[in-house]
BALUMVO-72447 format. One record per residue (C-alpha): residue number from 1; x negated, y negated, z negated. Coordinates in steps of 0.25 Angstrom, whole numbers, plus 5000, padded with zeros to 4 digits. Example, Ala and Ser with C-alpha at 12.3 -4.5 7.8 and 13.67 -1.06 7.14 Angstrom:
+-----+------+------+------+
: pos :   xx :   yy :   zz :
+-----+------+------+------+
:   1 : 4951 : 5018 : 4969 :
:   2 : 4945 : 5004 : 4971 :
+-----+------+------+------+
REM end
This chain:
+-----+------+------+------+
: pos :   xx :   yy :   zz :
+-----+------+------+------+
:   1 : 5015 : 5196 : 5329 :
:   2 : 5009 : 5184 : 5329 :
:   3 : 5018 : 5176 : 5337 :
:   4 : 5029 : 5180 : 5329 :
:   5 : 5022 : 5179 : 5316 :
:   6 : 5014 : 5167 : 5314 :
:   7 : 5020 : 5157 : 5323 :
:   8 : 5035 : 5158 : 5315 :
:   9 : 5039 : 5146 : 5310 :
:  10 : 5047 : 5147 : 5299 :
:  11 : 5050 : 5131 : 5295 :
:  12 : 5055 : 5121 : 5306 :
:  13 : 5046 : 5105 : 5306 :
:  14 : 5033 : 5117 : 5309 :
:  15 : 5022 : 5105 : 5311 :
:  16 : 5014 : 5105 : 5321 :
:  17 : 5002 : 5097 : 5322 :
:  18 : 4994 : 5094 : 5334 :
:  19 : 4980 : 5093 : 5333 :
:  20 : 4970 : 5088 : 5343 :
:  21 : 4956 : 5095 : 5339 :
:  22 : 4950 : 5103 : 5329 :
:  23 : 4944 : 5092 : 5323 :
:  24 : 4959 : 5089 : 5318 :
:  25 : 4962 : 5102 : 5314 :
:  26 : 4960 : 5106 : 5297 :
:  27 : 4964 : 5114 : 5286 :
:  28 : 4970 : 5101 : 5281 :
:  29 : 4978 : 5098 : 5292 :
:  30 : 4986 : 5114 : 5293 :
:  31 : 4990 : 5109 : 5280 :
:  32 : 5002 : 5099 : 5286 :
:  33 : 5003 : 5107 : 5299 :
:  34 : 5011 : 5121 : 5304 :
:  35 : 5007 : 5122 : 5317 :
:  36 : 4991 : 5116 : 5322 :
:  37 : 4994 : 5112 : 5337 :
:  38 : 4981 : 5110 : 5345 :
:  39 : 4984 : 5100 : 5355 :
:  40 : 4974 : 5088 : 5361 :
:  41 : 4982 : 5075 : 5365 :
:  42 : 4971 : 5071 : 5371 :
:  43 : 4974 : 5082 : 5383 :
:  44 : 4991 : 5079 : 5386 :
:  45 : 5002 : 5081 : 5379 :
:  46 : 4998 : 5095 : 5376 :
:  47 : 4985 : 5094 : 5377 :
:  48 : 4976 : 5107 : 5374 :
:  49 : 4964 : 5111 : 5365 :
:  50 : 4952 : 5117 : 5370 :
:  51 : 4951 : 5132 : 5369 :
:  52 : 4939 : 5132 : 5359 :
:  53 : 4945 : 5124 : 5349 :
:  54 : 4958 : 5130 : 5350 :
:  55 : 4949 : 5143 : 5346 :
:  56 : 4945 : 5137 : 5333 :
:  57 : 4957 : 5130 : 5328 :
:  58 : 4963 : 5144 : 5329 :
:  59 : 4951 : 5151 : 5324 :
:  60 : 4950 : 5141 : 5311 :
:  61 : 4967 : 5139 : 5309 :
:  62 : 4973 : 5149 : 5316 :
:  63 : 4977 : 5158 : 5303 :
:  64 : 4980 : 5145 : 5296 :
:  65 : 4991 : 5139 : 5305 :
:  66 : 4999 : 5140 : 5316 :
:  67 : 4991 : 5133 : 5331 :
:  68 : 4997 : 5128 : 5342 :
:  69 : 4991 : 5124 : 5353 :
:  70 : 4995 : 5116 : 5368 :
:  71 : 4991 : 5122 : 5380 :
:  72 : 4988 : 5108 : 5387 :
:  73 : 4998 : 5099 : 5397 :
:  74 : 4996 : 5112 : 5407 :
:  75 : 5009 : 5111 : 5417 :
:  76 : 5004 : 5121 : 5428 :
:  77 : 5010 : 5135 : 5424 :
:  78 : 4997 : 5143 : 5426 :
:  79 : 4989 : 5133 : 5418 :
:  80 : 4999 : 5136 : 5405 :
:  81 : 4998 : 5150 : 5408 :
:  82 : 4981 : 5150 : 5408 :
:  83 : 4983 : 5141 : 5396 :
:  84 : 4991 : 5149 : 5389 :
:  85 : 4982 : 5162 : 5392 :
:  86 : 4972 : 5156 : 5385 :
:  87 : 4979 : 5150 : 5374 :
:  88 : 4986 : 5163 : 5371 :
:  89 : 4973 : 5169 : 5367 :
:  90 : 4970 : 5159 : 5355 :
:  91 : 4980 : 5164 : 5345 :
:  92 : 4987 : 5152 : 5344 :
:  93 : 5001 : 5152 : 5338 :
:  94 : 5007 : 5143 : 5348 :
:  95 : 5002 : 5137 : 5360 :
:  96 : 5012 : 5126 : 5367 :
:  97 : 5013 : 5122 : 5381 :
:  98 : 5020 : 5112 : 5390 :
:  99 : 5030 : 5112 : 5398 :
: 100 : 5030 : 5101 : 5409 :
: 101 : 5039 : 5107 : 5422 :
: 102 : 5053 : 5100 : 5423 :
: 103 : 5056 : 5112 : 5431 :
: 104 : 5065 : 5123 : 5427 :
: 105 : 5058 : 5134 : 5437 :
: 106 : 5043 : 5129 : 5433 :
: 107 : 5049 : 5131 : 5420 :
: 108 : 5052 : 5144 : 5419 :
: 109 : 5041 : 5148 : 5428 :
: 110 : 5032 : 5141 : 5418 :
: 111 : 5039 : 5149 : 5406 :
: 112 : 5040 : 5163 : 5413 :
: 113 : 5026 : 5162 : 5417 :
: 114 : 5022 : 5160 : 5402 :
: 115 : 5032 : 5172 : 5398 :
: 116 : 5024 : 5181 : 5407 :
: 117 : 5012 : 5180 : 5400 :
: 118 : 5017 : 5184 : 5388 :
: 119 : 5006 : 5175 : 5379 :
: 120 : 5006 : 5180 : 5364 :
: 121 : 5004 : 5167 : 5358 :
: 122 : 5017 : 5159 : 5355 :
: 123 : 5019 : 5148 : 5367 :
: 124 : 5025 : 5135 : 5365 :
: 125 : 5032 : 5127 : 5377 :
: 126 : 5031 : 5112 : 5374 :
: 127 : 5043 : 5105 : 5380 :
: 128 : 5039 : 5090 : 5384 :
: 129 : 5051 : 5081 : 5381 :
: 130 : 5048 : 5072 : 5392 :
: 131 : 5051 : 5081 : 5403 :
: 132 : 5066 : 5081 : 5401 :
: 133 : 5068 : 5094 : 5410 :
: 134 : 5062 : 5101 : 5398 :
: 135 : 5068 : 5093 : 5388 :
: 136 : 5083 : 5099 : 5393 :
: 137 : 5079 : 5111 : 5397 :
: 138 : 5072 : 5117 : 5383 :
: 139 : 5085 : 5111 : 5376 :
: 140 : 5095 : 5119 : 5387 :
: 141 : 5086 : 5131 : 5388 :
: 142 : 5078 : 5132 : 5378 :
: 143 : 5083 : 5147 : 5377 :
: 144 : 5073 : 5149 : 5391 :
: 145 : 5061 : 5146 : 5381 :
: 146 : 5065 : 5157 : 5372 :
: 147 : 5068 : 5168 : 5384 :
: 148 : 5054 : 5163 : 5388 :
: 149 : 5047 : 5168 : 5374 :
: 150 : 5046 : 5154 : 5367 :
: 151 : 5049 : 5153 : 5352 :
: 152 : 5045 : 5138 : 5352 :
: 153 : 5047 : 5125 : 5361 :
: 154 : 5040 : 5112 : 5358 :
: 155 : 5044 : 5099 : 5363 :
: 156 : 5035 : 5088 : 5363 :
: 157 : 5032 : 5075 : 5371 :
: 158 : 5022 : 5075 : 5383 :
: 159 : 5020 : 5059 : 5382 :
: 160 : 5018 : 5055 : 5368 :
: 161 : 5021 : 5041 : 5372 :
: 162 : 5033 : 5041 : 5376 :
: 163 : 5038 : 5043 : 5361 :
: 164 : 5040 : 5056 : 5352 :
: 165 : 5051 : 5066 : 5356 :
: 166 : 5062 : 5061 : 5349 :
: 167 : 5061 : 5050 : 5359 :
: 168 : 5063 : 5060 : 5369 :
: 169 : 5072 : 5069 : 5364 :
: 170 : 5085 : 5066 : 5357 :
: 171 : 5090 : 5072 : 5342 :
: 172 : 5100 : 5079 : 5349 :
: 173 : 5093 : 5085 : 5359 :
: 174 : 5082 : 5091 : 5349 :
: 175 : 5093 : 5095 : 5341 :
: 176 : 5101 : 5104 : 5353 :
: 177 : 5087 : 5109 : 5357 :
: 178 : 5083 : 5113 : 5342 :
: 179 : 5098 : 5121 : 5342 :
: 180 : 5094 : 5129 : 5355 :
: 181 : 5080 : 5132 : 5350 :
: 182 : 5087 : 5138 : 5338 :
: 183 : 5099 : 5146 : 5346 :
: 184 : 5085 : 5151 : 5355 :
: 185 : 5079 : 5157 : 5343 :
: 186 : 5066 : 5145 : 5346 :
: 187 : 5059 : 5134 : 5339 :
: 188 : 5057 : 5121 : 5343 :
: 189 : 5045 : 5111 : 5341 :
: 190 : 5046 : 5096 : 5344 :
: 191 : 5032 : 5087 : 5344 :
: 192 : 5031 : 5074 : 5353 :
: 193 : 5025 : 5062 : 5345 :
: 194 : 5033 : 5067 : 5331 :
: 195 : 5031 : 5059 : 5321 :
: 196 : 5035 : 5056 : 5308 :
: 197 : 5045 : 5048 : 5308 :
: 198 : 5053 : 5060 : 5316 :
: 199 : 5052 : 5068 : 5304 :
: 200 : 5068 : 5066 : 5302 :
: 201 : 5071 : 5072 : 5316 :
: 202 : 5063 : 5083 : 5315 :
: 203 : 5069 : 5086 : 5301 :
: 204 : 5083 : 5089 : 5309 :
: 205 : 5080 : 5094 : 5320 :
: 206 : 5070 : 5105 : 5313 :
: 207 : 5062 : 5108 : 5326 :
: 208 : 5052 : 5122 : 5321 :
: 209 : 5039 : 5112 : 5326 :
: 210 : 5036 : 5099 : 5323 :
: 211 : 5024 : 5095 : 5331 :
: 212 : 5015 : 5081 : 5328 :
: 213 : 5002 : 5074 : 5332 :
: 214 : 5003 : 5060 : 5334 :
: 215 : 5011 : 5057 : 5322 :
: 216 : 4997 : 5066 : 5313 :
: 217 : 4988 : 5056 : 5320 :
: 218 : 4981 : 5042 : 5317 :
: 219 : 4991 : 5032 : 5325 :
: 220 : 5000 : 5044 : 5328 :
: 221 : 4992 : 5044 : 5340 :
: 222 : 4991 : 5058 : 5345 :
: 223 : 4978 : 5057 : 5349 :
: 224 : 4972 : 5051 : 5337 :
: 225 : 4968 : 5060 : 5325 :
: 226 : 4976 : 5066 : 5316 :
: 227 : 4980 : 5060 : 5302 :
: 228 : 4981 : 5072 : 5289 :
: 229 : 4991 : 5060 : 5283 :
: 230 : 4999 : 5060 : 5293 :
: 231 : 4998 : 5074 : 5295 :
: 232 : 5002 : 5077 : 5280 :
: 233 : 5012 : 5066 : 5281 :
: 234 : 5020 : 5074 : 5294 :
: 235 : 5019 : 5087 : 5287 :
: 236 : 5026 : 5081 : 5273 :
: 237 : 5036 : 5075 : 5283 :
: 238 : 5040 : 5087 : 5289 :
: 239 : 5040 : 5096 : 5278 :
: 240 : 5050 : 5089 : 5272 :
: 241 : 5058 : 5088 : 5284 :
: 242 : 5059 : 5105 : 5286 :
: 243 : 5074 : 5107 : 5282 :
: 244 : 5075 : 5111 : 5269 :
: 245 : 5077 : 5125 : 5271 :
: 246 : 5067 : 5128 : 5281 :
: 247 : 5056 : 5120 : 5271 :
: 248 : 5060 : 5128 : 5260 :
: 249 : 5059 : 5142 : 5267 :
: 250 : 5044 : 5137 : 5271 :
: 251 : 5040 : 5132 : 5257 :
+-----+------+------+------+
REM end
């Protein structure tokens, strides 16, 4: 019940936050956020907590909000597996993991050895826009995710300094793949060096997830601490950028 309970979104522009340690982590802060995403920068693109402060944010927050975590830049199938065996038994709500093959077969192996586990917290694939296979595969197939078990994808940038995503990935293309998710019954996330001033785009494409870090940190340097004023400025952003109907329905 719980997958099916807690983790439904009703609005679209969710915010996710990334947060690099506990010592970021406050009541404050859930204020301007939907979704608290564990991640350290410091260790890759998807860099992971350890296990023992995962324990105590969930212990202290986990009734409060919704928490993601990253499972680390793990490539080797039986590495993500082991990961997410021991994930699985923290009571997260989401826990996201790459995707880094350019192979359809490692693929599918990847993705049919995951459905076998049958893990009980809800998974999150993140889908590098840099690897190009990827990026055309998920918009002509994302109907393989679904057959798989996934209710979300999340597609984000692997090198931060190559720009955000909306340098890699065109309007149109966001827009085609957004249309399939919603034929597929799925949601979509996009993160990747967001900031604010892609608030417009993001207002019509309407993804479900909006993820952030560097553009809520001094310098919008991910690696640098967060800032509440930017933080409370991104959220007022984004609420007013939910259509009308959907912000009205979560009012």
């Amino acid at each position: 019940m719980k997958k099916q309970m807690k983790n439904k979104l009703e609005n679209n522009l969710n915010i996710l936050i990334s947060f690099r340690s506990i010592d970021e982590v406050s009541e404050e802060c859930l204020k301007y956020v939907d979704i608290l995403d564990l991640k350290d920068p410091d260790k890759g693109a998807i860099g992971s907590w350890e296990i023992n402060n995962l324990k105590k944010i969930i212990y202290k927050f986990g009734n409060k909000i919704k928490i993601s975590a990253t499972l680390g830049d793990e490539e080797k199938v039986y590495k993500i597996l082991s990961k997410l065996e021991l994930f699985d038994s923290l009571k997260l709500d989401y826990i996201k993991f790459g995707i880094f093959t350019s192979d359809i077969k490692q693929l599918k192996f990847l993705l049919n050895s995951i459905k076998k586990k049958n893990f009980k917290t809800e998974l999150v694939p993140v889908i590098f826009v840099e690897n190009e296979f990827l990026r055309n595969f998920v918009k002509e197939n994302i109907k393989e995710f679904k057959m798989f078990g996934y209710n979300f994808i999340l597609l984000d940038t692997y090198s931060k300094d190559l720009g955000n995503l909306f340098k890699i990935c065109s309007l149109d293309y966001l827009r085609i793949l957004l249309e399939q998710s919603s034929l597929n019954n799925m949601d979509v996330g996009l993160a990747g060096k967001l900031n604010i001033s892609n608030i417009s785009q993001l207002a019509e494409l309407q993804p479900k997830i909006v993820g952030f870090r560097s553009a809520v940190c001094e310098g919008e340097n991910r690696k640098k601490e967060l800032s509440m004023s930017k933080l409370k400025k991104l959220y007022y952003s984004i609420i007013s950028a939910r259509s009308p109907a959907i912000h009205a329905a979560g009012a």
